[in-house]
N, C-alpha and C positions, 0 to 999 in steps of 0.2 A: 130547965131553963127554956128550953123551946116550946112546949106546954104554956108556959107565963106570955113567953114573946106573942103564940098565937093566940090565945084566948084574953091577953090580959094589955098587952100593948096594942095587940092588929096594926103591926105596920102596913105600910102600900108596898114597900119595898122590904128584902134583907140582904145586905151585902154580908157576903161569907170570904173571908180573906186567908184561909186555910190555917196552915200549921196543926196539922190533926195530926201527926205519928208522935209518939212517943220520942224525947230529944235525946234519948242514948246516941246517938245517931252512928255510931261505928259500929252497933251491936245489930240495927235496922239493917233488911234487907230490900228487895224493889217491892217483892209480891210483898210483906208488910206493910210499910209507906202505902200501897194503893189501897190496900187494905182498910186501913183505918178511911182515908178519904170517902170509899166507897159507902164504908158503916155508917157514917155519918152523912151521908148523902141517902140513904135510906130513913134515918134516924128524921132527917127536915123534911123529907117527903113523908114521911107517918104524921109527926106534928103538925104540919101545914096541911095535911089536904082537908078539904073541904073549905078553905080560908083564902081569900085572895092575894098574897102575898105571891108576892114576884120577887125570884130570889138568884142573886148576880152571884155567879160562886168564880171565885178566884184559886191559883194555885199557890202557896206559899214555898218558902224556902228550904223549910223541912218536908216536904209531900211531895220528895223528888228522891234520888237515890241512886249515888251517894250524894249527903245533904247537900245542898247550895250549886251543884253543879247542875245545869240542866242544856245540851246541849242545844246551839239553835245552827250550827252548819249544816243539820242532814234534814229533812222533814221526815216525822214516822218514828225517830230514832230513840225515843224517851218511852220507856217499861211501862212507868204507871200511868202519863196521858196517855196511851193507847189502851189503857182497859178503864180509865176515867171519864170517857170522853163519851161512853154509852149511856154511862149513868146520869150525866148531864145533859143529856138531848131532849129532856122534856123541858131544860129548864132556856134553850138555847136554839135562835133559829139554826137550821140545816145549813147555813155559809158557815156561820159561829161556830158550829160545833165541827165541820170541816177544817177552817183555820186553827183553830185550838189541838186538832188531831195531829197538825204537819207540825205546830214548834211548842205549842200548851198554852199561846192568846188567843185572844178572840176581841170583836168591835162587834157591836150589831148595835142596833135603834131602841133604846129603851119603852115598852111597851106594860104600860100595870096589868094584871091582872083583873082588875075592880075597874077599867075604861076611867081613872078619872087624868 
């Protein structure tokens, strides 16, 4: 699929809206859950490079652990945005990926890759 997206669509953009673990979801643990995110955060950086896609990655509801819960009282306090949060620095300015570190959002200025 990501093969086709880069060579065969060439968006400007890919929004990736997560839910990448497996939905057994009582059976997942945290290093799983970040697991997958990460694999596949490898996986769009292998198909895309060389391609000007500019790609927004989001966390979803399942890519937290235990599912759905994701706390935002402490900053830091979440297992898999804190080992997420590296792999997405190429794709995110240095505030962006700071913010995203302390609760798992981020806002930054949308910038294409292709300048159009």
């Amino acid at each position: 699929m990501l093969d086709y997206v880069a060579n065969e669509i060439q968006p400007d953009m890919f929004f990736w809206t997560g839910d990448n673990s497996a939905h057994n979801v009582w059976d997942n643990t945290a290093e799983e859950v970040t697991e997958y995110t990460i694999t596949i955060t490898e996986e769009i950086n292998r198909f895309f490079a060389g391609h000007n896609i500019t790609v927004m990655p989001a966390m979803g509801n399942h890519d937290v652990w235990p599912v759905d819960i994701q706390s935002f009282a402490k900053p830091y306090a979440n297992y898999p945005i804190n080992h997420i949060k590296d792999a997405w620095a190429d794709w995110l300015t240095p505030e962006a990926v700071e913010e995203f570190h302390k609760y798992g959002y981020y806002s930054m200025p949308i910038t294409l890759k292709n300048g159009k």
